[in-house]
DOLOLUM-885328 format. One record per residue (C-alpha): residue in one letter; chain; y, x negated, z negated. Coordinates in steps of 0.05 Angstrom, whole numbers. Example, Ala and Ser with C-alpha at 12.3 -4.5 7.8 and 13.67 -1.06 7.14 Angstrom:
REM residues 2
[a, A, [-90, -246, -156]],
[s, A, [-21, -273, -143]],
END
This chain:
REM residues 155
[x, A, [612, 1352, 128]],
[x, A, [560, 1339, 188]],
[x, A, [512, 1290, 167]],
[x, A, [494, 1256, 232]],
[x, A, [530, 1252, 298]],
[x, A, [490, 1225, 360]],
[x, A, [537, 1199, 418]],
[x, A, [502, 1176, 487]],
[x, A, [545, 1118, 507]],
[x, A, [578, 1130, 586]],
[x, A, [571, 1068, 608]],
[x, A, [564, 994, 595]],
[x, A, [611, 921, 601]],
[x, A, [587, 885, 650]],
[x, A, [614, 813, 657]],
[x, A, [665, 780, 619]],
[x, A, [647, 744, 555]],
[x, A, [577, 727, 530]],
[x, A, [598, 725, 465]],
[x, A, [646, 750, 417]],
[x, A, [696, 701, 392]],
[x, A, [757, 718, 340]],
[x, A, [807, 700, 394]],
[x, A, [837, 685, 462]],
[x, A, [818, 760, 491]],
[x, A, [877, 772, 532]],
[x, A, [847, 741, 603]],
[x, A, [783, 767, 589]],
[x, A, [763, 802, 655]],
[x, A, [700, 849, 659]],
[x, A, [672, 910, 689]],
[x, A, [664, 983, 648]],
[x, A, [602, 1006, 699]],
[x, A, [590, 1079, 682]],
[x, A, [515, 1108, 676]],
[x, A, [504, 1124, 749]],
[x, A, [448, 1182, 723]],
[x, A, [499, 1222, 694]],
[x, A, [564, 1200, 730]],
[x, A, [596, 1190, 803]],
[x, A, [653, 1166, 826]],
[x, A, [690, 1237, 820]],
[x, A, [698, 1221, 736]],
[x, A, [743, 1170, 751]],
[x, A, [790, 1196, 804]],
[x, A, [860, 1187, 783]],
[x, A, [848, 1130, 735]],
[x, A, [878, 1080, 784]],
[x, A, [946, 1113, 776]],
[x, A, [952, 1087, 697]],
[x, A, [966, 1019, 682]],
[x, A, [923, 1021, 611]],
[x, A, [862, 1050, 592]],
[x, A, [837, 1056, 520]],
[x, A, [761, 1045, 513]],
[x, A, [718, 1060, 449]],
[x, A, [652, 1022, 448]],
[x, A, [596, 1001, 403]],
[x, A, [597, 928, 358]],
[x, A, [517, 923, 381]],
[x, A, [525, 852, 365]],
[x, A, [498, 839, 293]],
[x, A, [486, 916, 289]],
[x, A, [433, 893, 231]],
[x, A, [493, 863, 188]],
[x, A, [501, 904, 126]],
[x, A, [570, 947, 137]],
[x, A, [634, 953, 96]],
[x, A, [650, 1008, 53]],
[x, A, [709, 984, 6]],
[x, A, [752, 928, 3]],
[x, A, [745, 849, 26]],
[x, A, [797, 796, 59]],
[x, A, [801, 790, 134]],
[x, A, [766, 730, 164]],
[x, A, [747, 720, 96]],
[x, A, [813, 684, 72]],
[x, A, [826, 674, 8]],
[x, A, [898, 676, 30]],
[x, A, [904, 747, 50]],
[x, A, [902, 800, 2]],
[x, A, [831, 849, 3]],
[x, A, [841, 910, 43]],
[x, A, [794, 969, 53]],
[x, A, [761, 972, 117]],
[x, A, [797, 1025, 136]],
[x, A, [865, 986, 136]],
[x, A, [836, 932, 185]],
[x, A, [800, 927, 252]],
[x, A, [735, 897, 227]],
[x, A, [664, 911, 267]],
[x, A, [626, 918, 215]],
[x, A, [653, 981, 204]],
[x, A, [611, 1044, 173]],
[x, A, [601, 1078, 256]],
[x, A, [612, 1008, 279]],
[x, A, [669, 1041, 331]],
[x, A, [713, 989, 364]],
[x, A, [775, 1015, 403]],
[x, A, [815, 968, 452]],
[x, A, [879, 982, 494]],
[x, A, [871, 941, 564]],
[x, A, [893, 936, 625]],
[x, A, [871, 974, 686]],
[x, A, [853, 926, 745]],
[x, A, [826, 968, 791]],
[x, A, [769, 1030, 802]],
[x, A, [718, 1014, 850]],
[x, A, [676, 1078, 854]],
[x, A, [644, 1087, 777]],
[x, A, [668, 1022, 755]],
[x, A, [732, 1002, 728]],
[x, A, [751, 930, 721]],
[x, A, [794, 912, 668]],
[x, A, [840, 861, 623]],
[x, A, [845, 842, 561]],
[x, A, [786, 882, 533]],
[x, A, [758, 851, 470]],
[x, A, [690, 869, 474]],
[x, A, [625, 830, 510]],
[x, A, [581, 835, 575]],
[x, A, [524, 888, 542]],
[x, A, [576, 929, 501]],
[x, A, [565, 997, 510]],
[x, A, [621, 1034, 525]],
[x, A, [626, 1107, 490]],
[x, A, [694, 1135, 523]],
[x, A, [745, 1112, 572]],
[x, A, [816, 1146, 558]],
[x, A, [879, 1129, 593]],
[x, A, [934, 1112, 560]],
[x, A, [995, 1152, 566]],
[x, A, [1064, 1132, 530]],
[x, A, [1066, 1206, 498]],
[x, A, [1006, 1181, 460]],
[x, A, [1038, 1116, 441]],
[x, A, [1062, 1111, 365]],
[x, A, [1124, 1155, 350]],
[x, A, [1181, 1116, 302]],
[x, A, [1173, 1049, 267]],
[x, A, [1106, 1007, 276]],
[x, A, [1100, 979, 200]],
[x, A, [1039, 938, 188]],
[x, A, [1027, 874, 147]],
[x, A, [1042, 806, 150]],
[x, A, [965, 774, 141]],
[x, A, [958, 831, 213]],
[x, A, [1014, 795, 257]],
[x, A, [986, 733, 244]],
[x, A, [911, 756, 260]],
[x, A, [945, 774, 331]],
[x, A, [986, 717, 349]],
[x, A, [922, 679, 382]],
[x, A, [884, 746, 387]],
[x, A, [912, 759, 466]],
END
């Protein structure tokens, strides 16, 4: 197994939120600004024909707090059963690798505004990939009750 994988993020959020709150992310509008060293326009041709793009970024905020490797509740209620981290959407996750499905605004040379993306102005952005419905889930969706009820205000 490797022992250390470095990433160089692509880009950075730009706009939207100041600061990251549990809920209400569905009319959060921001920018994903690509490094404009490395990048030009010409890396995002075509992404204005998809409706969705899926971004992976870094949880920088509170990157000091200790991480999760086993079990604990969600939100911390005593309600919910304890779940590894792996079978929830926590940031204080071991790589601290958030992934968000949002919409596609527009593309405005190596920027790409977006909708719905639950992550804050500073966030640096490691990938952009669109979303196509071939990669959607294939069959039944199951997941938990304490998770649909995380969701109803998370949007």
């Amino acid at each position: 197994m490797l022992d250390i994988i470095e990433m160089r993020p692509v880009g950075v959020v730009r706009g939207g939120r100041r600061e990251a709150t549990k809920d209400h992310w569905g009319d959060n509008r921001c920018r994903l600004e690509l490094d404009a060293e490395r990048y030009t326009a010409e890396a995002l041709a075509g992404l204005d024909q998809v409706s969705h793009v899926e971004v992976l970024f870094y949880f920088h905020i509170a990157a000091d707090e200790p991480t999760e490797a086993g079990a604990r509740r969600p939100r911390g209620r005593e309600d919910w059963p304890r779940v590894g981290i792996f079978a929830q959407r926590g940031r204080m996750r071991p790589n601290r690798i958030g992934t968000s499905i949002c919409r596609v605004v527009r593309v405005d040379g190596t920027a790409v505004e977006v909708e719905g993306l639950d992550a804050v102005d500073g966030t640096p952005v490691l990938d952009i990939k669109p979303v196509w419905s071939g990669y959607l889930p294939r069959g039944e969706l199951r997941e938990p009750a304490w998770a649909k009820e995380i969701m109803r205000q998370y949007w």
